[in-house]
Structures are given as C-alpha cells and as structure tokens.
C-alpha positions as CSV (number, residue, x, y, z in Angstrom):
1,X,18.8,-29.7,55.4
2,X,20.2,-30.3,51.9
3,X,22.2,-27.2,49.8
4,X,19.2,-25.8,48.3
5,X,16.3,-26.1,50.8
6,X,17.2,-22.4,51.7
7,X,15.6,-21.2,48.8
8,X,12.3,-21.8,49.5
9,X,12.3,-19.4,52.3
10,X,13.8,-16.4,50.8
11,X,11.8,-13.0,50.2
12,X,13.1,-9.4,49.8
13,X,12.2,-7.0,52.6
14,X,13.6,-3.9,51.6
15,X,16.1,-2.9,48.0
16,X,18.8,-3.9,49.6
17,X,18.3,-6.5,51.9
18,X,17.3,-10.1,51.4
19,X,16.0,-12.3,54.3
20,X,16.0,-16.0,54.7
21,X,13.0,-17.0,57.0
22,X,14.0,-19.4,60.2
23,X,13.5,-22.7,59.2
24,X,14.8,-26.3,60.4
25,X,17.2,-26.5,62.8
26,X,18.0,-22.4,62.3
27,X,18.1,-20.7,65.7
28,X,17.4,-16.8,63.8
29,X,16.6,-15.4,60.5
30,X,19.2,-14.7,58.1
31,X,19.9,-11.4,56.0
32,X,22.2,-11.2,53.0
33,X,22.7,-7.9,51.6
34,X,21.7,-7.9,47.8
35,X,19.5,-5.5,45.0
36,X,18.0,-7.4,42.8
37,X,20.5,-7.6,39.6
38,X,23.5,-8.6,42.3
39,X,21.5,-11.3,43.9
40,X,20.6,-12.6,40.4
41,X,24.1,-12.0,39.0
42,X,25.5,-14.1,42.1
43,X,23.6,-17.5,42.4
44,X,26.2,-19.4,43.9
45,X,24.0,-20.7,46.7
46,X,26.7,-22.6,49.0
47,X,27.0,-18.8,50.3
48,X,23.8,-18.9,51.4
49,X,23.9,-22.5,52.2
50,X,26.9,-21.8,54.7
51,X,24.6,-18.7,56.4
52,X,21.8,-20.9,56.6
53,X,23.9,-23.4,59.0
54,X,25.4,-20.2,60.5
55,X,21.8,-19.4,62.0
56,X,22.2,-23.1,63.6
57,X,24.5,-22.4,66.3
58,X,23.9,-22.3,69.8
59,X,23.4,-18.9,71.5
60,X,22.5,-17.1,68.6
61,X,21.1,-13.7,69.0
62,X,19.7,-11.3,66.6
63,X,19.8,-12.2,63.3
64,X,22.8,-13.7,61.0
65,X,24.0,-11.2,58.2
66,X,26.2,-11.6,55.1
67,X,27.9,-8.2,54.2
68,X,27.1,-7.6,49.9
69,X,30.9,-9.2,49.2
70,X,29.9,-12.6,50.6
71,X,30.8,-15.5,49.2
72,X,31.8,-19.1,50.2
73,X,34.4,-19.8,52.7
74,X,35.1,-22.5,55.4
75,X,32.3,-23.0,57.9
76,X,30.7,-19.2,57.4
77,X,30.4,-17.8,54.7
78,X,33.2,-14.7,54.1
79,X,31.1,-11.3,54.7
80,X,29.6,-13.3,57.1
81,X,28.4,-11.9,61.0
82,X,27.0,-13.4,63.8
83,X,26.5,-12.9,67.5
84,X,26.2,-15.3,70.1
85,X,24.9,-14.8,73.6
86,X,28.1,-14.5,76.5
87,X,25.9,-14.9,79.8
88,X,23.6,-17.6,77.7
89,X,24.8,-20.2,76.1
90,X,26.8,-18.6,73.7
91,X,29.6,-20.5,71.7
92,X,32.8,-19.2,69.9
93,X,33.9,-20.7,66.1
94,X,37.2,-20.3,64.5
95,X,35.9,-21.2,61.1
96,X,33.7,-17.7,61.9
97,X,37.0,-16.0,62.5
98,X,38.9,-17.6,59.4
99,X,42.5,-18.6,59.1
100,X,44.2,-15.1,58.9
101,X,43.2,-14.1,62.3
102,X,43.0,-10.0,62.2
103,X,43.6,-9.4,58.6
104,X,42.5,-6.0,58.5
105,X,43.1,-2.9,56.5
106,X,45.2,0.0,57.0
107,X,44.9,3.6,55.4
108,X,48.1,6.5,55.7
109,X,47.4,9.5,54.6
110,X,50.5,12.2,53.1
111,X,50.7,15.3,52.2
112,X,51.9,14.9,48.8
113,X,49.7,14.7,45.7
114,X,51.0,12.8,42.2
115,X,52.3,16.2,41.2
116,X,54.9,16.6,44.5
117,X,56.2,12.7,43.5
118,X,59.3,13.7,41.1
119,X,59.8,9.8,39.9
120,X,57.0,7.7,40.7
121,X,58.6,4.4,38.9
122,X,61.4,5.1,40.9
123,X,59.0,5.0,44.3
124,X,57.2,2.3,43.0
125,X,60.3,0.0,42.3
126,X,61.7,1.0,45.6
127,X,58.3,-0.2,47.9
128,X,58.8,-3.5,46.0
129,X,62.2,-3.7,46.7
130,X,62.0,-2.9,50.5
131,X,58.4,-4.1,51.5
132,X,58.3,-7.8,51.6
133,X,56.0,-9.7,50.2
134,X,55.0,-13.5,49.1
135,X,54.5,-16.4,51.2
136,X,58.0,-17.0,53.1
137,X,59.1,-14.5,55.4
138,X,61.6,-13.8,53.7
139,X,62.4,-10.0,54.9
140,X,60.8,-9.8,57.9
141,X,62.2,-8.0,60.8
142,X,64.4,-10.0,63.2
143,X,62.5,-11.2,66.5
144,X,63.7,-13.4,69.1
145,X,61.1,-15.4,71.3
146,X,60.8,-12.2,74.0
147,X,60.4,-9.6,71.1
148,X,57.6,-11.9,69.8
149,X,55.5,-12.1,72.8
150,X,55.6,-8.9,73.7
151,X,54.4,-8.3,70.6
152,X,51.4,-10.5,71.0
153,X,50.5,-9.3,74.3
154,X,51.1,-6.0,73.2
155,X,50.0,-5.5,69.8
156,X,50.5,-2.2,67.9
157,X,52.2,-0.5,71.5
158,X,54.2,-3.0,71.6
159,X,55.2,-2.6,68.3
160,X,55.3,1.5,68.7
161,X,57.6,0.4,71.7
162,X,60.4,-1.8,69.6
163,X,60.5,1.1,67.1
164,X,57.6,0.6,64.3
165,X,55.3,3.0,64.5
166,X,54.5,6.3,66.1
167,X,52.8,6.8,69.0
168,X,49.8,9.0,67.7
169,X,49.3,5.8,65.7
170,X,48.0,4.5,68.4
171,X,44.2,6.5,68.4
172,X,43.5,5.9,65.1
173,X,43.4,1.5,65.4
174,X,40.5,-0.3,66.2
175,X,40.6,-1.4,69.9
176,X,44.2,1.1,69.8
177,X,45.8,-1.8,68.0
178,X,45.8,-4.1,71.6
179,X,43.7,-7.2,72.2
180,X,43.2,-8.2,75.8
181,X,45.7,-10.7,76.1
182,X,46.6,-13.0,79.9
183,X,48.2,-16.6,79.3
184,X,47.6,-17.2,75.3
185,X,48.5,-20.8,74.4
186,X,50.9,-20.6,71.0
187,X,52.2,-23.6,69.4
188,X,55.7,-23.9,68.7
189,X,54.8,-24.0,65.2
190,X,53.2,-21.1,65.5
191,X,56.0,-19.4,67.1
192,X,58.1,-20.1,64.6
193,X,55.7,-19.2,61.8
194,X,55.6,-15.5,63.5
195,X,59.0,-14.7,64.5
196,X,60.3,-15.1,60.7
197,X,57.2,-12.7,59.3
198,X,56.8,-8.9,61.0
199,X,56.5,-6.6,58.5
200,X,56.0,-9.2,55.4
201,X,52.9,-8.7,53.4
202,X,51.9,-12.1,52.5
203,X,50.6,-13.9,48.9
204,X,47.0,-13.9,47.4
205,X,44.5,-10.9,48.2
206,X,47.2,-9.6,50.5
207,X,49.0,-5.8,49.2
208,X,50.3,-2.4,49.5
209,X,48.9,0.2,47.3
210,X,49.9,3.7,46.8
211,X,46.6,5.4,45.4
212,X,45.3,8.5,45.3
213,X,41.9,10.3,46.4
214,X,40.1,10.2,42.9
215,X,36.5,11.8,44.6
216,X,35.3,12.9,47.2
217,X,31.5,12.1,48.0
218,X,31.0,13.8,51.6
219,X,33.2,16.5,52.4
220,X,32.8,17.2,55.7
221,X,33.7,13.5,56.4
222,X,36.5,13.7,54.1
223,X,37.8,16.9,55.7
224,X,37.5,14.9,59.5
225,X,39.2,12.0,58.5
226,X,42.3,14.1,56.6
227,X,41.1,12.9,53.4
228,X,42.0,16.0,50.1
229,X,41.1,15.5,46.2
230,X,44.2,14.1,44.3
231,X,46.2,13.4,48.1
232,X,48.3,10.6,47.4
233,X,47.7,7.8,50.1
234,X,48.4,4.0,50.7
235,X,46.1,1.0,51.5
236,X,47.9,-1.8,53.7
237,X,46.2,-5.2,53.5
238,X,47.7,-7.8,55.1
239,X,46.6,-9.9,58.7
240,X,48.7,-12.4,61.3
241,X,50.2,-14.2,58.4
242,X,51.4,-17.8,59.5
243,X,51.5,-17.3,63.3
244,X,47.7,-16.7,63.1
245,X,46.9,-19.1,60.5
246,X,48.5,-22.1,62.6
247,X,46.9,-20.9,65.5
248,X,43.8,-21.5,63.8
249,X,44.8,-24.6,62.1
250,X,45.7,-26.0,65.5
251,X,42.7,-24.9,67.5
252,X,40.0,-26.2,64.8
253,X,41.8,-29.6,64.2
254,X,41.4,-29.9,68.3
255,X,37.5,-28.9,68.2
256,X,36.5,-30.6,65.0
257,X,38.0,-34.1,66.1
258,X,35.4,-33.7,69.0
259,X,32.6,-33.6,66.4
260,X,30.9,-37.4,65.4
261,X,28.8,-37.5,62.4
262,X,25.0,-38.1,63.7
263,X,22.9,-38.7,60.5
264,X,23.7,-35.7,58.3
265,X,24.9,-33.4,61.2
266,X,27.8,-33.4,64.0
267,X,27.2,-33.6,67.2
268,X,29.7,-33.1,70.3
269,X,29.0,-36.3,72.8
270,X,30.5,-33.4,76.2
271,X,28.7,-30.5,75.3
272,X,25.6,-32.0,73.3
273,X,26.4,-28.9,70.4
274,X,24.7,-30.5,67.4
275,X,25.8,-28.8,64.0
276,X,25.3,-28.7,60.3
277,X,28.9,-28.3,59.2
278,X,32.2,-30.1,61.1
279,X,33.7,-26.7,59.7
280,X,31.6,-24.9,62.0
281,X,32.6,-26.8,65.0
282,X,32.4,-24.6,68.3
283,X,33.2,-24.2,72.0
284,X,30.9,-22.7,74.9
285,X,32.7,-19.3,75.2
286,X,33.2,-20.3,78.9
287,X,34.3,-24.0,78.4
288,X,38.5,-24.4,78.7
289,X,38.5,-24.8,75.0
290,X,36.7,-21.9,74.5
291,X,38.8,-19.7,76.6
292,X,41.9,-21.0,75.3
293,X,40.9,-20.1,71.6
294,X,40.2,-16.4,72.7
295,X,43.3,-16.4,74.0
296,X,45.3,-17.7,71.0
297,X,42.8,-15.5,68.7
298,X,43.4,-12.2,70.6
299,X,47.5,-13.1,70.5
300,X,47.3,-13.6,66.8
301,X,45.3,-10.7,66.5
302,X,48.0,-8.4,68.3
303,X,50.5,-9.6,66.0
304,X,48.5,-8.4,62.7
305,X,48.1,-4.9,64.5
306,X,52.2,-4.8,65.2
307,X,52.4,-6.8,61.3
308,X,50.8,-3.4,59.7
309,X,52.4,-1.3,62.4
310,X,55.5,-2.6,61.2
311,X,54.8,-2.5,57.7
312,X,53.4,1.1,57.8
313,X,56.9,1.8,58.7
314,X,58.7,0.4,56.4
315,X,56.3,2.6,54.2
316,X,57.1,5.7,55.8
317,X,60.9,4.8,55.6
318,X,61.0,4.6,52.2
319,X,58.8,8.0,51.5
320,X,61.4,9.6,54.1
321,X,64.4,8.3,51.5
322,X,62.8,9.1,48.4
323,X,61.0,12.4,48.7
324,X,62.2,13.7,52.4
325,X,61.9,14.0,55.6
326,X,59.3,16.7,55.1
327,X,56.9,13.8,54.1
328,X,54.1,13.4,56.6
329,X,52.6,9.9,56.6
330,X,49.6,9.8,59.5
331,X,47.3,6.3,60.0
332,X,43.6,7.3,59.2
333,X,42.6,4.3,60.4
334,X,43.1,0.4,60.5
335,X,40.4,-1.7,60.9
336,X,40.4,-5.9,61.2
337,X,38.2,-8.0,59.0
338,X,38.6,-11.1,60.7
339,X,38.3,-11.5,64.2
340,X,35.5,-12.2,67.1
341,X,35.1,-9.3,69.7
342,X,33.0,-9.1,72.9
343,X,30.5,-5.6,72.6
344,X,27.1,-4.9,74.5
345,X,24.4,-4.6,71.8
346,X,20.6,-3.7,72.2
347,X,18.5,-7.6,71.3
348,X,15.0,-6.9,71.6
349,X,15.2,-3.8,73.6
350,X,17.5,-5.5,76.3
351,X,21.1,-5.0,76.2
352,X,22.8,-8.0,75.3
353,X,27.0,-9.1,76.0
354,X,27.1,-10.5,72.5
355,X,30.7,-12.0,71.3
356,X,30.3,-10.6,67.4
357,X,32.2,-13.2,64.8
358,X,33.1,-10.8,61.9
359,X,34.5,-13.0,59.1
360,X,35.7,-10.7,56.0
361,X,33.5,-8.2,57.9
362,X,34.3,-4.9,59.4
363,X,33.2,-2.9,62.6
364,X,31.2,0.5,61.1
365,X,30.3,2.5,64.6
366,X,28.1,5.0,63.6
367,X,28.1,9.0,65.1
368,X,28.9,9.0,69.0
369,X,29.7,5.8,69.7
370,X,31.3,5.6,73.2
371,X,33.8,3.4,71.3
372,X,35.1,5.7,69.3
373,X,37.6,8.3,69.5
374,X,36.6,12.2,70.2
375,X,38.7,12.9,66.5
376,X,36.0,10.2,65.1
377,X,32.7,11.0,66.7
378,X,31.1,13.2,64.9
379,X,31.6,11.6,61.4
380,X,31.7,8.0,62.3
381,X,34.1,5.1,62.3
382,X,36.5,4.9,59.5
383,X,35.4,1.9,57.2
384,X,38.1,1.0,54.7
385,X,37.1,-1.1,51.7
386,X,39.5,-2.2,49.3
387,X,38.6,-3.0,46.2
388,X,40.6,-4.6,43.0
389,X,44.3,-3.7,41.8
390,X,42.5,-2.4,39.0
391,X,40.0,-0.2,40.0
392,X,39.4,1.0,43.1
393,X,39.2,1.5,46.8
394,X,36.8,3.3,49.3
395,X,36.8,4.8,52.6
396,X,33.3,5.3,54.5
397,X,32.3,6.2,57.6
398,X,29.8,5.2,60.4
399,X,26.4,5.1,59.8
400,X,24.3,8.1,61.7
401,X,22.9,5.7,64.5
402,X,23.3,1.5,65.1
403,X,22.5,-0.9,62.7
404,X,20.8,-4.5,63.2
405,X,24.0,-6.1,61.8
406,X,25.9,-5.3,65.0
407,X,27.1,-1.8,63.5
408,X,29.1,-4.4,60.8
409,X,29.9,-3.2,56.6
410,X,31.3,-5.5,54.0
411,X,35.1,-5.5,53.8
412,X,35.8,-6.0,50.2
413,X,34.7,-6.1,46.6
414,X,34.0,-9.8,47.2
415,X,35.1,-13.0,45.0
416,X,32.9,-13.4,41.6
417,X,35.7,-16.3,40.6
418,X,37.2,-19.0,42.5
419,X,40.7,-18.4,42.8
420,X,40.9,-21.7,40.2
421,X,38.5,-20.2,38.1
422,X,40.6,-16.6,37.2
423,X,43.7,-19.1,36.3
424,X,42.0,-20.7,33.7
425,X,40.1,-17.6,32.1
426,X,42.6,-14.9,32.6
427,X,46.0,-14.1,31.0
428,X,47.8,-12.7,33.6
429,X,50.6,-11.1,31.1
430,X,47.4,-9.5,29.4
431,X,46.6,-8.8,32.2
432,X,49.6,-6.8,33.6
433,X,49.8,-5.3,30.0
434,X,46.1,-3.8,30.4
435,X,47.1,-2.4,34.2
436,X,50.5,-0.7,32.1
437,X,48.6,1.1,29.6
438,X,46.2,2.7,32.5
439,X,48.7,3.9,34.2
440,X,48.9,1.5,37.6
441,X,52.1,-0.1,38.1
442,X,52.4,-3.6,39.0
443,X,55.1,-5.5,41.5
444,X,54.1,-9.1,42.1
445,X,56.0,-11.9,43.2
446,X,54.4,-14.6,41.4
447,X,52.6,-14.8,38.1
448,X,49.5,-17.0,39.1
449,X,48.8,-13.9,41.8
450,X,48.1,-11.7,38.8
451,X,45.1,-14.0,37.9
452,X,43.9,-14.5,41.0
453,X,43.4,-11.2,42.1
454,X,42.5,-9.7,38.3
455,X,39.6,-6.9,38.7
456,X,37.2,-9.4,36.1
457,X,37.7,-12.4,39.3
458,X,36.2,-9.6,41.8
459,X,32.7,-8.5,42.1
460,X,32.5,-4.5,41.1
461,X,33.3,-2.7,44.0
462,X,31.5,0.4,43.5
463,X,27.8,-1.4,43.1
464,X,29.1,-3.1,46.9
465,X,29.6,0.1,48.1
466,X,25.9,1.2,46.6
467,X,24.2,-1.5,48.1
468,X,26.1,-0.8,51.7
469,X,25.1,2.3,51.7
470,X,21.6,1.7,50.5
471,X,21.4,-0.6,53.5
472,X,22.2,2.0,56.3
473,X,25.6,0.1,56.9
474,X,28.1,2.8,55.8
475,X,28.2,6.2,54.0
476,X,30.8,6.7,51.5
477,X,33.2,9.2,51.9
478,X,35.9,9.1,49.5
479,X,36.8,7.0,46.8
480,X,40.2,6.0,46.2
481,X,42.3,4.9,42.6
482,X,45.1,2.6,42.4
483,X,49.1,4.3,40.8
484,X,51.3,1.3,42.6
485,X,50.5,-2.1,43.5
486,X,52.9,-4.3,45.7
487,X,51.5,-8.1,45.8
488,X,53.2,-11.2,46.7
C-alpha cells in the first residue's frame, strides 16, 4: 500500500469523526477525529498513512482511532489507539507506546488565587531555580540501585514511601500510580539513565506551569474535582525520562532486527507477523519477548508516576517556603499518555481482554466506571489536556457512558509544525517578548525550546477540545491560563 492509497477510502460519518474504510492488508476500520475545517487545515497524510498500517496488526479488535491532536510519530501515529486481542492472537508494539514510556500529566490544585501570591516573579524565579529541568539530570534526587527499583516496582507508593509525596496522593493516579510489576528486565544503561533523573523535568514539550482557572464550563464537575474560578494551580508534564526511553530503545532494536523486508513489507520468519512499517514491529503478548517488554514498560512506567510524585514535591516545597505552610497543594489527578494497559472492553457485544496501546492518548472513564474511584464516579475520570505555554490548558471529565475508542480522549493540542519547522519560522526572543507583555513568565533552559514549543507550532487547543467533546470522548470542565512556565 503506497502513502496515499488511504485516501480513496475515506468518508465522514458523523461532524466529528472521519472513517477510513478497511482496505488491503487492514485488519479494522480506522477513525480519525476531525470537523471539516481541521481535517482540511491538517493534510499531512503520513498521520493517516501511519493509522492505516496501525489497522494491519495482528489481533486487532474494534476499530483503530486517532485522538483530534494526531500527528506523525514513529510506527503509530501520536493520538493514536489501538487494541489487540489478549486470549487471541493479540500482539504488543513499543513504537504504539513511544519512547517516553508513561509521560503523563499531572494537575495540583491550591488554595490560593493570583491575589493571595504577594511576589509572583519571585515564585516564578524560585520554581526555576529548584525544579530541574533540561535534558541532563542534573538535579535530580540521589538514588542508589535499591532506592531505584523499589521505585520501579513501586511506583508513586514507593515514591510516597522514600518521602515524595503524600499518601492521599495515592487515589487520585491512574492505576494509584503502581504498575504490576514481577522480574522487569532493565538494562544497565537504563539504570543508569534513571538513577541520575527523579524529580527532573526533561527538554522539548516537557514543563511545569503555574496557571490559573480562567473558566469554568460545568460546575458541578468543577466543584467534584476541587476546581474554583481564578484558583491558582499547576500542570506537571513530564514521563520516565531516559530510564524509559532506553528501555524502549533497547526493546525495539531487539524486535525490529527480527523483521526481513519481504517486498514492500516486513515479515518475522518465527512468528510469521507480516507488517507495513519495521517501526511497528511487534511481539505476541504471550511470546518471551512479549512478556519481557511488559515488564520493562510497566517498570518504566512506575518510575514516571514516582518522577511526578517527586516533582509534585518539589512543587509543594517551594509553595511551603514562599507563601507558608498554610498552603494546601492536593493532586486532582495524573493521568499517563503513553503507555499500553490490559482492560475488559465490550467488541461486538462480547466482552473482550483487550491490551489498549494509548500513544499521546489518554484514558477518559466515563460516570461509574468500576475503575474509578468513589470521589470520581459521578463526574467521570479527570482528563487533563495541556495545551501551549501561550494559551491554554483544559481539564475534562469522563464521558456519561463508554465510548468505541476504548473510553480514550486526545492528550494535547497536537503538533501543526515539525519541531524543525518552528526553528526556522519563529523568533524565539520575539517570541519570549510577546509571552512578557501578556503577562506569562517564561524560564527555559535553552533558546531553541522556545521555538519548538511556540503556541503558532501547536494546533489550537480549544477547537481540539471542541471536536473531543463533539465526539462523545470528554466533556470540558474547566479551562485553565498559563502565569509561569518552567521548560527545559
């Protein structure tokens, strides 16, 4: 199938939703969530190229989906979901997990508003100065080899347990912040990637941002999840930084060397898995390669969940010096973006034990989910969706019953420039001069980062949220401005 073939079986089934029919070697249909002006504003088509070969891999069930900030990525597309069958034939494929294994999102609520903050340039040079960010990690807490893995076996409890974090953190995580986790296997590498970089932010899309609630869409919601007008609150964006990158580095140079080119696809000689894309290369979930990267995945995801744990506290820390001990900081919720997870889901009427690749993707359980805690049930899960350091940020919640995209939202505004692309066509001291004069302070540890991560290099965030919600994903809730920005 060449790049464009795709085209010719596209048609719109509802405002929001655009389908791409089965076709060639696709094992489902394919939905990208789109109105019309975005899908004609976005024609990139190696988005839709990469769902297209998404559809192709073994076990598929249900249809493919591509969340409205999709764009291209390595092997699927980012925004993009899919499920494969667990008891049937069902594979597992890091390049549907991406590099930064469990970067998620992570919202803290005070009880301060802009008024109660007596400096806030002062606060804002002060959460650059003691939250690390770039791409060393430089900063980080100390671990030694034992701290680490019980960090990765442990997650966000663990973390709570070596002092970052408080306990009624714990409820308000996705899974409680803790990934099943028996024997991982972690390359040394990989070990010594992590043990420098706890509580480190990262580079590129990665931040902290101090915002506050700017409007309030659905009150009852907002009220449910702690959420005032003008409450000042902060956004933490940041995943398993190098430990979880390596990990995937290491497990997709292993599969992908087990891929032969057959004519224009790949094929794997052991378990006869013939593919589209190398980048897409895949183990049966039961196979000892499969198992193996589940392992690795579900360590690396523990250490993003004790990363933000850590990093939360670093946040609360600082407030605590600043402004007082009277400062309440509470996690509304933390959500990952990256990761695979295994979840029962109705296919066809039957239910099916589906593991669910969610790559820059996050979970939305709607009203009542057994999943989700009592202090979430009636409003629905938490989604967070940042936005751009120069506009802003959303929080939604749950959808009132399942969705077809295995209860999945977008996760972001989505790239409208190639990280190349905002280098050459934005001035980033213009840039940070613009940000100045609205009143958003910036902190970044590198000029090119400014560029990169511009608001004119992001799709608008406010028509993603509009087409979400006009696809019976997610409901907004609140949205959310920007007053500090801490990038590395």
């Amino acid at each position: 199938m060449d790049d464009y073939s795709w085209q010719e079986h596209i048609e719109r089934i509802s405002p929001n939703v655009v389908r791409m029919k089965k076709h060639g070697s696709m094992n489902a249909d394919a939905n990208l969530i789109a109105d019309e002006n975005h899908w004609k504003k976005h024609q990139d088509g190696r988005g839709p190229a990469q769902l297209r070969n998404t559809a192709c891999l073994p076990g598929i069930v249900g249809d493919v989906w591509a969340m409205a900030d999709w764009h291209f990525g390595y092997g699927f597309p980012i925004g993009g979901v899919a499920a494969t069958d667990v008891d049937n034939g069902g594979v597992i494929s890091p390049g549907g997990v991406g590099f930064d294994i469990n970067c998620g999102v992570r919202l803290v609520t005070t009880n301060l508003t802009l008024k109660e903050i007596p400096n806030i340039k002062s606060l804002g040079k002060n959460l650059a100065k003691f939250i690390p960010a770039g791409t060393s990690g430089k900063g980080g807490y100390e671990l030694n080899k034992s701290k680490l893995s019980h960090l990765i076996s442990g997650g966000a409890e663990a973390a709570y347990e070596l002092g970052w974090g408080d306990f009624e953190d714990l409820i308000s995580i996705e899974n409680n912040g803790i990934f099943n986790v028996e024997e991982p296997e972690i390359s040394e590498r990989a070990i010594e990637r992590g043990i420098r970089q706890l509580g480190t932010l990262g580079s590129g899309n990665h931040f902290l941002e101090l915002q506050t609630v700017d409007s309030v869409l659905d009150h009852n919601s907002a009220k449910g999840f702690g959420l005032l007008p003008d409450q000042i609150v902060a956004m933490i964006h940041t995943g398993s930084r190098g430990l979880g990158h390596q990990v995937c580095s290491d497990h997709l140079k292993r599969l992908e060397t087990g891929y032969k080119k057959e004519g224009n696809n790949w094929r794997h000689k052991e378990w006869d898995i013939v593919l589209p894309d190398r980048q897409l290369a895949a183990a049966p979930i039961h196979s000892k390669e499969g198992q193996e990267y589940i392992q690795a995945m579900q360590a690396a995801g523990n250490f993003a969940f004790a990363n933000r744990s850590a990093v939360t506290q670093r946040f609360r820390d600082i407030l605590h010096n600043e402004l007082g001990s009277d400062v309440e900081v509470n996690v509304l919720y933390d959500v990952s973006h990256n990761i695979a997870k295994f979840e029962t889901h109705k296919i066809h009427g039957k239910n099916c034990n589906c593991c669910v690749h969610r790559k820059g993707a996050t979970r939305s359980l709607p009203k009542g989910h057994k999943d989700l805690d009592a202090k979430f049930s009636q409003y629905g899960q938490p989604v967070l969706v940042p936005g751009d350091m120069g506009t802003a940020s959303w929080v939604l919640a749950g959808p009132e019953k399942s969705n077809d995209a295995f209860d999945s939202s977008c996760h972001g505004a989505g790239r409208a420039l190639s990280r190349t692309q905002a280098r050459k066509k934005i001035n980033s001291k213009e840039l940070l001069e613009e940000l100045k004069e609205r009143g958003i302070q910036i902190h970044a540890r590198t000029e090119n980062v400014l560029s990169e991560e511009a608001p004119d290099a992001y799709k608008d965030v406010d028509e993603i949220i509009k087409m979400t919600n006009g696809a019976g994903l997610a409901t907004p809730v609140a949205r959310l401005k920007p007053l500090i920005v801490i990038k590395g």
